[in-house]
BADO-75764 format. One line per field, with one value per residue: x, y, z of N, C-alpha, C in turn; residue in one letter. Coordinates in pm, whole numbers, plus 50000, padded with zeros to 5 digits. Example, Ala and Ser with C-alpha at 12.3 -4.5 7.8 and 13.67 -1.06 7.14 Angstrom:
nu <- [51319, 51285] $
nv <- [49431, 49775] $
nw <- [50780, 50708] $
cau <- [51230, 51367] $
cav <- [49550, 49894] $
caw <- [50780, 50714] $
cu <- [51320, 51290] $
cv <- [49670, 50003] $
cw <- [50780, 50787] $
residu <- [A, S] $
//
This chain:
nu <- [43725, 43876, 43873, 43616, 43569, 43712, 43594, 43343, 43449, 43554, 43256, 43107, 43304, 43284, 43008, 43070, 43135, 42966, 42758, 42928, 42984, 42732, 42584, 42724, 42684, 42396, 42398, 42501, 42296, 42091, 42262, 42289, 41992, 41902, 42012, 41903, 41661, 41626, 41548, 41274, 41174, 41073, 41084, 41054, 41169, 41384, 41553, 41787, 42069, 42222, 42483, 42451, 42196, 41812, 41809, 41758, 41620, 41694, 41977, 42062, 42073, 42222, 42468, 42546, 42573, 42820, 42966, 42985, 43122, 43352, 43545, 43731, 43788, 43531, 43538, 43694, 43533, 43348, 43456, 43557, 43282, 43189, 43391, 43280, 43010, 43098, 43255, 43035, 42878, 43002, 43045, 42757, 42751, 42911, 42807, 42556, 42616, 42752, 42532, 42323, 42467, 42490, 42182, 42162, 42292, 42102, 41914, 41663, 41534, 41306, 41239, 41129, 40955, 40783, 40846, 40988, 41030, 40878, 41069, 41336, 41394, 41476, 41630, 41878, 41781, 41622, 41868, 41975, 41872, 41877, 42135, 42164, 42008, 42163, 42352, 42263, 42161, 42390, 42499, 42331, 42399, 42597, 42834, 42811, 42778, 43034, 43205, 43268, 43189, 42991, 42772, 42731, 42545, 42377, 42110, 41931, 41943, 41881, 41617, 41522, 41548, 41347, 41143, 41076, 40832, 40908, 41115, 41075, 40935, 41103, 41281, 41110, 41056, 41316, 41367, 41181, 41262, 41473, 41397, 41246, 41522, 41660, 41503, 41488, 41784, 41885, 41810, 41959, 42198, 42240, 42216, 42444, 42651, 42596, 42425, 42151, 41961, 41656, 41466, 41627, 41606, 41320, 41258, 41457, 41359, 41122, 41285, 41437, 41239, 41051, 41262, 41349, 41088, 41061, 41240, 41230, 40957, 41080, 41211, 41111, 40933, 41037, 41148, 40819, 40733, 40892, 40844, 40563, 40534] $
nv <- [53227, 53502, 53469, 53453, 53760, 53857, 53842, 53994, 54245, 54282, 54285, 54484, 54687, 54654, 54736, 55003, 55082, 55086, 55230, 55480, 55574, 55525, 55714, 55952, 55852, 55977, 56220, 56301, 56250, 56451, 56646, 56611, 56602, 56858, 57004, 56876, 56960, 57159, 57080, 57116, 57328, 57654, 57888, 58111, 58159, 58187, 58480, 58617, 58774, 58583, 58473, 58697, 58749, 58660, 58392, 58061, 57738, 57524, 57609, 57691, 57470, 57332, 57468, 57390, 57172, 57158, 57320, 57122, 56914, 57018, 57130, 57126, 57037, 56908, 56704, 56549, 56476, 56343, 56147, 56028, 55976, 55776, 55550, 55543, 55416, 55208, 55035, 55028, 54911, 54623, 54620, 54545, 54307, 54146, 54149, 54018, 53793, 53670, 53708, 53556, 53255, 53264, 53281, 53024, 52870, 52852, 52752, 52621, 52747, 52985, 53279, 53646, 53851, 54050, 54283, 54429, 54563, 54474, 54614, 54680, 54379, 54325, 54440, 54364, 54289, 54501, 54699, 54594, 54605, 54903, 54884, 54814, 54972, 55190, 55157, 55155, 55422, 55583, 55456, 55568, 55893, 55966, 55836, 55857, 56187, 56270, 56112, 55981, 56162, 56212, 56326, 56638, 56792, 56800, 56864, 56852, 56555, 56445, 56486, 56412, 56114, 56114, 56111, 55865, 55562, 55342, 55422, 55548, 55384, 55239, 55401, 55451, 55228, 55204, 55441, 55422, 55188, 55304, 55518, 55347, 55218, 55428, 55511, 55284, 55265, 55508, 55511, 55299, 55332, 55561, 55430, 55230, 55408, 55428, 55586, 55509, 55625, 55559, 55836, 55953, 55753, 55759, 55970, 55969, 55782, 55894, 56143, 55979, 55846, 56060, 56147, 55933, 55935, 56216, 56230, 56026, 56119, 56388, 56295, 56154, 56244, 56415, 56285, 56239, 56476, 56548, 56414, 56400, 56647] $
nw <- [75191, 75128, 74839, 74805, 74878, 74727, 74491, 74547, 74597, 74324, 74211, 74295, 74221, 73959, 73923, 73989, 73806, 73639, 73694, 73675, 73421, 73318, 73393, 73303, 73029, 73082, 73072, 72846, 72675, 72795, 72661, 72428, 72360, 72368, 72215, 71937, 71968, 71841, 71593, 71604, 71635, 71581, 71301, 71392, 71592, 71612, 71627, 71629, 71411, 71135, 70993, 70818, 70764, 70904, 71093, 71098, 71122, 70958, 70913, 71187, 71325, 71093, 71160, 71474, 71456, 71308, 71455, 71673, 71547, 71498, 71707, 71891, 72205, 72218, 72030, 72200, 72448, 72262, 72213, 72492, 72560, 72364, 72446, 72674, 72651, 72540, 72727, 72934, 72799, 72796, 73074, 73156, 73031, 73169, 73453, 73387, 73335, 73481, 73670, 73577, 73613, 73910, 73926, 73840, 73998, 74212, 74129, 74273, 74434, 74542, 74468, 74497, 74348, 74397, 74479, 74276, 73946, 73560, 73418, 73563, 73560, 73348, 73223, 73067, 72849, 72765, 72715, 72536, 72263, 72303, 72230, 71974, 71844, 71857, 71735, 71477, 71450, 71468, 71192, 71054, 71047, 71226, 71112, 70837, 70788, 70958, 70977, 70708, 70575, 70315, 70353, 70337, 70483, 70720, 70846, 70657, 70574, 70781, 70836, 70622, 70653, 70875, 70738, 70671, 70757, 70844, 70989, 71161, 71329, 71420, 71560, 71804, 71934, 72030, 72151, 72326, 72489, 72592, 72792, 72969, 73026, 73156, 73355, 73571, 73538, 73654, 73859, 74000, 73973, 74130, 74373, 74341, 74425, 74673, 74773, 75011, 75216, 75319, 75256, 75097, 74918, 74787, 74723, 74494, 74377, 74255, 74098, 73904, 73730, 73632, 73497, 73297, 73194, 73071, 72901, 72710, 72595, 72473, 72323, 72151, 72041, 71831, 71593, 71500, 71472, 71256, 71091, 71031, 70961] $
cau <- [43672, 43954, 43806, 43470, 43605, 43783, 43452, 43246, 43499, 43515, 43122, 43102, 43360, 43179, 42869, 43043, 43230, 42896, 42697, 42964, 42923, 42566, 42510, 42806, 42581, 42257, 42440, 42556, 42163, 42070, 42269, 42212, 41899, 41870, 42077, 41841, 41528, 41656, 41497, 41125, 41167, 40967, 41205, 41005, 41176, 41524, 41517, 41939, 42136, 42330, 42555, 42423, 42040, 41823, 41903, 41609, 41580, 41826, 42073, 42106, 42052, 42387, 42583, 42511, 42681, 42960, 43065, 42994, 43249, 43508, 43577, 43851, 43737, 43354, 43563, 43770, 43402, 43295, 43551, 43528, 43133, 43231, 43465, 43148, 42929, 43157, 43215, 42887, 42817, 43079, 43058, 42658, 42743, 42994, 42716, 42431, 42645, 42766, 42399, 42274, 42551, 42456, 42078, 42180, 42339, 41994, 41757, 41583, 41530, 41222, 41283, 41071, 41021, 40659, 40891, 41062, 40936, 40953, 41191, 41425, 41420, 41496, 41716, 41984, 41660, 41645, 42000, 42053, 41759, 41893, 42271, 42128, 41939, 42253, 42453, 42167, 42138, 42518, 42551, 42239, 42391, 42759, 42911, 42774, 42844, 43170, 43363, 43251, 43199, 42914, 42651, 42753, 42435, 42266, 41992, 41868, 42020, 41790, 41472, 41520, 41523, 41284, 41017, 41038, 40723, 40965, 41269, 40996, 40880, 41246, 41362, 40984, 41091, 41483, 41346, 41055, 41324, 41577, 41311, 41265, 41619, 41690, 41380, 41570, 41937, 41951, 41817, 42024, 42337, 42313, 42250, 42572, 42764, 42643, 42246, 42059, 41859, 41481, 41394, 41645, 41561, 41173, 41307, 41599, 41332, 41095, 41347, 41440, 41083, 41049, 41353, 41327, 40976, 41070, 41364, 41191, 40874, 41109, 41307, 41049, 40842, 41112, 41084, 40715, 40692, 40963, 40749, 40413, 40550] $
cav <- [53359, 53576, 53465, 53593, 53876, 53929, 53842, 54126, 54348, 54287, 54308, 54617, 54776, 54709, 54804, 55147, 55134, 55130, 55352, 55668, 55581, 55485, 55836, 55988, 55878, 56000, 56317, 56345, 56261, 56541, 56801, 56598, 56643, 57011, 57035, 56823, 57011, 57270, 57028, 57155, 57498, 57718, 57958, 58247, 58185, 58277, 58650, 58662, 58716, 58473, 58468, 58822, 58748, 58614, 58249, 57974, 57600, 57468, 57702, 57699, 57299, 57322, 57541, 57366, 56990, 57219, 57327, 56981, 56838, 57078, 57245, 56985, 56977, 56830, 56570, 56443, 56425, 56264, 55990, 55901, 55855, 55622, 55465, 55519, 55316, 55018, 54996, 55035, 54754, 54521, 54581, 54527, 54134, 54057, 54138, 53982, 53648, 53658, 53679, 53418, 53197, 53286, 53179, 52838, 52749, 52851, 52727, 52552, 52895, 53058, 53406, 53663, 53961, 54115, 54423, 54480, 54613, 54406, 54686, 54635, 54250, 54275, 54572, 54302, 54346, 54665, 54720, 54516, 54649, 55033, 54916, 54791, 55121, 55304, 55117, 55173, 55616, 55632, 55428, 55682, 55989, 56003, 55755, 55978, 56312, 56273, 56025, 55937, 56310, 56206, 56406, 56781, 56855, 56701, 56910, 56743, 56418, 56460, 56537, 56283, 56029, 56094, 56090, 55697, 55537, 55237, 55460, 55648, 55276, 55176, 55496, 55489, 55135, 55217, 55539, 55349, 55119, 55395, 55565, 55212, 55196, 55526, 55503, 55227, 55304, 55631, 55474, 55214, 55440, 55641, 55327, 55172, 55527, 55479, 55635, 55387, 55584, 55551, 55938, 55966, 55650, 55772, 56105, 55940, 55706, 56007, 56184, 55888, 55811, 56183, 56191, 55876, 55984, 56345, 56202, 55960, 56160, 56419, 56236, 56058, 56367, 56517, 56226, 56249, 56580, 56588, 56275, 56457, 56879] $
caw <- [75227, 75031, 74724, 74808, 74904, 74627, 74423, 74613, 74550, 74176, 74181, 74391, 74115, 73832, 73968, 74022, 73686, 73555, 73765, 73656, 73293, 73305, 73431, 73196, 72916, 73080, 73118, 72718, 72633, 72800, 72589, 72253, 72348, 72380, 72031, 71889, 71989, 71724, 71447, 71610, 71694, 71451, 71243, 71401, 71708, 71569, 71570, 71577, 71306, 71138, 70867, 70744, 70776, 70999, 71140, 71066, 71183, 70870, 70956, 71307, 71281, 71048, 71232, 71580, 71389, 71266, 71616, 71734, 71493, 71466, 71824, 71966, 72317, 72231, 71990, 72299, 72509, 72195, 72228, 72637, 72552, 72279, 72531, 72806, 72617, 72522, 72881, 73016, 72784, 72813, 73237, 73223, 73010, 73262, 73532, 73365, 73321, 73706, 73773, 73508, 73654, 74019, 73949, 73778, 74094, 74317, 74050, 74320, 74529, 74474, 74454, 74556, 74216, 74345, 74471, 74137, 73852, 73474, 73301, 73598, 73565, 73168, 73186, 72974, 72711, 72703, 72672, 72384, 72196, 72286, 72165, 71842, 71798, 71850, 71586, 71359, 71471, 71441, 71104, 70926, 71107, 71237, 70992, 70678, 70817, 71015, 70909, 70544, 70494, 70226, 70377, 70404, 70479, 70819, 70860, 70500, 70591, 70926, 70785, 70509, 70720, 70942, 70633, 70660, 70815, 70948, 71068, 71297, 71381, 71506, 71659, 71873, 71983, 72108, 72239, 72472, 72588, 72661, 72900, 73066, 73086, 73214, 73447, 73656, 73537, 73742, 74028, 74065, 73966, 74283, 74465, 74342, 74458, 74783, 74842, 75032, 75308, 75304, 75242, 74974, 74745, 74736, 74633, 74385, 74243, 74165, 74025, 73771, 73665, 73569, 73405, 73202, 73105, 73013, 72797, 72626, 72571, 72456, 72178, 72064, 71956, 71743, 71457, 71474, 71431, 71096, 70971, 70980, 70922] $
cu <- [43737, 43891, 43712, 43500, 43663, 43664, 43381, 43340, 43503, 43375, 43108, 43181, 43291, 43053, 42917, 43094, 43044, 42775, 42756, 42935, 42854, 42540, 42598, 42736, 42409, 42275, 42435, 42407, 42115, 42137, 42267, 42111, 41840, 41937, 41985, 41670, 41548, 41539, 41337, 41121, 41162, 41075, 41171, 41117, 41358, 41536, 41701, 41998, 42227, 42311, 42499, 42235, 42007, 41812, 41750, 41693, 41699, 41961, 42117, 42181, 42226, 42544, 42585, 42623, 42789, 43016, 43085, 43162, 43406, 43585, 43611, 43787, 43599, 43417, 43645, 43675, 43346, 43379, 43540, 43393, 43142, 43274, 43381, 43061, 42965, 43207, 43123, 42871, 42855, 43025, 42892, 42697, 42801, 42868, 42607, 42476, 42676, 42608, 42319, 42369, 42498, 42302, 42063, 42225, 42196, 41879, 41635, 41496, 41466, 41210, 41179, 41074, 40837, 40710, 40930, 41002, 40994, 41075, 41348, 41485, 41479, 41576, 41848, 41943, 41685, 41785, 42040, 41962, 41814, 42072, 42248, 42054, 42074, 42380, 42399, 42173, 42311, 42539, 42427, 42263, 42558, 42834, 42897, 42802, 42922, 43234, 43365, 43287, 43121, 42805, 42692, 42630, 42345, 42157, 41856, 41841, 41905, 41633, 41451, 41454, 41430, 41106, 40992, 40964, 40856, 41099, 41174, 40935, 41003, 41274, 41208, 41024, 41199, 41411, 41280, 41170, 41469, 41575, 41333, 41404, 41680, 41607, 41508, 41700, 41977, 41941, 41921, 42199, 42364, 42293, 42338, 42674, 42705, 42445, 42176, 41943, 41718, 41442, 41446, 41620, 41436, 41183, 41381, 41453, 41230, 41116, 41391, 41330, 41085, 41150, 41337, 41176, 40979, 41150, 41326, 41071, 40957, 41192, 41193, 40916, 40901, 41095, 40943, 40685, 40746, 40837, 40607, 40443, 40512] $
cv <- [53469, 53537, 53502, 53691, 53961, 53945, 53943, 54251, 54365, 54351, 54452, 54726, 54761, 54752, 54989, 55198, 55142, 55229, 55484, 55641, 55554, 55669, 55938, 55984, 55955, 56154, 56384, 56388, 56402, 56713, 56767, 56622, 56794, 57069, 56982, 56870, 57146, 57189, 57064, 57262, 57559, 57820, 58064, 58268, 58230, 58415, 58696, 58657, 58692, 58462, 58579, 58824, 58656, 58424, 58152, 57847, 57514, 57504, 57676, 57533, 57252, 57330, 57431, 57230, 57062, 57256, 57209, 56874, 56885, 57124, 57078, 56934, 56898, 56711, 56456, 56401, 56358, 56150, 55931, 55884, 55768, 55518, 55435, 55393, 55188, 54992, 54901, 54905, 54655, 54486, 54538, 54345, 54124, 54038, 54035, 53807, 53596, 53648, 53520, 53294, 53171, 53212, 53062, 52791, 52779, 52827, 52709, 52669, 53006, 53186, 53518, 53830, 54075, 54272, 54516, 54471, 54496, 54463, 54654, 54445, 54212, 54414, 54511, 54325, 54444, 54747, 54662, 54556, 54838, 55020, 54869, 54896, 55260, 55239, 55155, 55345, 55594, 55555, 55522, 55810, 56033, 55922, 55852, 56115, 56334, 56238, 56008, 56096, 56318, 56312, 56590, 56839, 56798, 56758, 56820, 56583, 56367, 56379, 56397, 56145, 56009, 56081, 55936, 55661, 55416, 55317, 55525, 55488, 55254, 55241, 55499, 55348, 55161, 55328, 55488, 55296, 55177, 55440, 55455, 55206, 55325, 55542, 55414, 55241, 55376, 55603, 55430, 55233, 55461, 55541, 55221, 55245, 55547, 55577, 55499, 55406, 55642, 55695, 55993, 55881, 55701, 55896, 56124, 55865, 55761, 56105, 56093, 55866, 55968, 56196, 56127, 55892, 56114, 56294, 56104, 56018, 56295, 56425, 56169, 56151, 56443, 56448, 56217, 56330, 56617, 56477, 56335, 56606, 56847] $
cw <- [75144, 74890, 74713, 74869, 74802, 74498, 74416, 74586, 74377, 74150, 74194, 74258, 73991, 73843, 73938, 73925, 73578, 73563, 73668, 73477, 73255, 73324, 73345, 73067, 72920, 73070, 72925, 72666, 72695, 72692, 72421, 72217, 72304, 72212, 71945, 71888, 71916, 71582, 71436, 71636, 71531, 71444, 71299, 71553, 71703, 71541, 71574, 71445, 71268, 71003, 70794, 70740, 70870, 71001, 71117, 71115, 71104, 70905, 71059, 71342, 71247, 71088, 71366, 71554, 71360, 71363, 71689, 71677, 71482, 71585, 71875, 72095, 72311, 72131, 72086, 72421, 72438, 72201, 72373, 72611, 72495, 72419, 72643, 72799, 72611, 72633, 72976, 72936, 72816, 72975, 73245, 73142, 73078, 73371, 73528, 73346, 73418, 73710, 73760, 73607, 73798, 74050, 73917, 73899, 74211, 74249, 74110, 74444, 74495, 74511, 74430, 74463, 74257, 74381, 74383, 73987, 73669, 73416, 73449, 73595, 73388, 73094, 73072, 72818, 72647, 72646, 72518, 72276, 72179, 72207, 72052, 71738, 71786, 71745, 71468, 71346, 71399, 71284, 71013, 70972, 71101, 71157, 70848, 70678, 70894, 71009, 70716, 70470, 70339, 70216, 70417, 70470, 70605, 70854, 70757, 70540, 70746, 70895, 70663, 70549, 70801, 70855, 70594, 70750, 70930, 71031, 71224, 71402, 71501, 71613, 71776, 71990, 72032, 72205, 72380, 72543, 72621, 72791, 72990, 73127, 73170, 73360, 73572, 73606, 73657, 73835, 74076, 74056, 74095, 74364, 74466, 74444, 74572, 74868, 74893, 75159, 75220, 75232, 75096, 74858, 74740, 74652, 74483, 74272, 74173, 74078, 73879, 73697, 73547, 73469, 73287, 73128, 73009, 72877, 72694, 72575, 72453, 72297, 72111, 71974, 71809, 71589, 71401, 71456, 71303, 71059, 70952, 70963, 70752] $
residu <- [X, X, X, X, X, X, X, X, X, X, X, X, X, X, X, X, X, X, X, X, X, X, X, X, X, X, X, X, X, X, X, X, X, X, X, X, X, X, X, X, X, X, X, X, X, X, X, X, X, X, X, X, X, X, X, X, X, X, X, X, X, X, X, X, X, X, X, X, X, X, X, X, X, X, X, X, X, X, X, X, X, X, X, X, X, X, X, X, X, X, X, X, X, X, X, X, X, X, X, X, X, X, X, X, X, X, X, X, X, X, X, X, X, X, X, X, X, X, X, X, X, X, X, X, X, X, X, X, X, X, X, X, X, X, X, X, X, X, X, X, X, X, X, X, X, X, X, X, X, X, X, X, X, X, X, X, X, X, X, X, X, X, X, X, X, X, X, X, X, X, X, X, X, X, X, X, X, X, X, X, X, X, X, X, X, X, X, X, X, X, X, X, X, X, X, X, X, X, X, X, X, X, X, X, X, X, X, X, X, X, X, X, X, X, X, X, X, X, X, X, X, X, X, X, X, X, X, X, X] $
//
């Protein structure tokens, strides 16, 4: 009995170790996002001025990565997301091999999926498909203009990239299965930390839907709109 006890408690903690940095990253996406919705905003809509005239889409774009990289406190939030993510990943394979593990021993135990949706049943999918997309963003992005220091220029470096028919292919594919994963992520976040009555999950899992639709509808406009301007 102490051993399953000690089991359920393990479980129970990584569940909640990945709940706060499941939602820690859903949290970051939101304000990369909003920085990132600089790359579609029409120059008309800059009427401040900056750097002695007025401020346009390149510009602002520039400046916006230059506060990002240089202002200490957003490089020590840029390091626990690092540390969020390799987490979040590591704690969802331990999970997903406890489970695998768990159904090898009830193979024979037909199991009952018409409540649950496919993106929650292949959320291991989706995961591994969105951390292969984010090795790929960060090695044509933050590798070249933050560490290499090749690219002074990411506005360029942006736009460049997004003029490839297959980069808009890739990033359209991670993005879809971000949404998916965000869609059921958030749910099942606050129902690690503890939400479980009736009035609030219908509320929690309308709120996730919306979100992961907004956020993926959201990002996934911004390369399609550099690839056809």
């Amino acid at each position: 009995m102490s051993s399953q006890r000690g089991l359920f408690k393990t479980s129970v903690m990584r569940k909640n170790v990945m709940a706060v940095t499941g939602l820690f990253i859903a949290f970051f996406l939101v304000i990369h996002l909003a920085g990132n919705l600089i790359l579609i905003i029409p120059d008309s809509w800059f009427p401040i001025e900056f750097w002695g005239g007025v401020a346009n889409q390149h510009d602002m774009y520039n400046a916006y990565s230059h506060f990002l990289v240089h202002f200490w406190p957003i490089s020590i939030v840029a390091w626990l997301l690092y540390a969020a993510i390799i987490i979040h990943a590591f704690d969802a394979l331990l999970i997903t091999l406890r489970n695998r593990k768990a159904n090898a021993d009830d193979k024979y135990i037909k199991k009952d999926t018409s409540t649950s949706t496919w993106y929650s049943r292949n959320m291991g999918i989706l995961g591994s498909i969105i951390g292969i997309f984010i090795v790929i963003h960060m090695g044509q992005f933050w590798l070249k203009y933050k560490v290499l220091g090749t690219e002074p220029d990411l506005y360029d470096l942006v736009v460049a990239t997004f003029k490839q028919g297959w980069v808009i292919i890739l990033y359209l594919i991670g993005i879809i299965s971000l949404g998916f994963h965000l869609v059921h992520g958030v749910e099942s976040a606050h129902r690690s930390l503890g939400v479980h009555q009736k009035p609030c999950i219908k509320v929690l899992k309308y709120i996730a839907m919306c979100f992961g639709i907004v956020m993926a509808v959201l990002y996934a406009i911004i390369p399609i709109i550099i690839y056809f301007k």
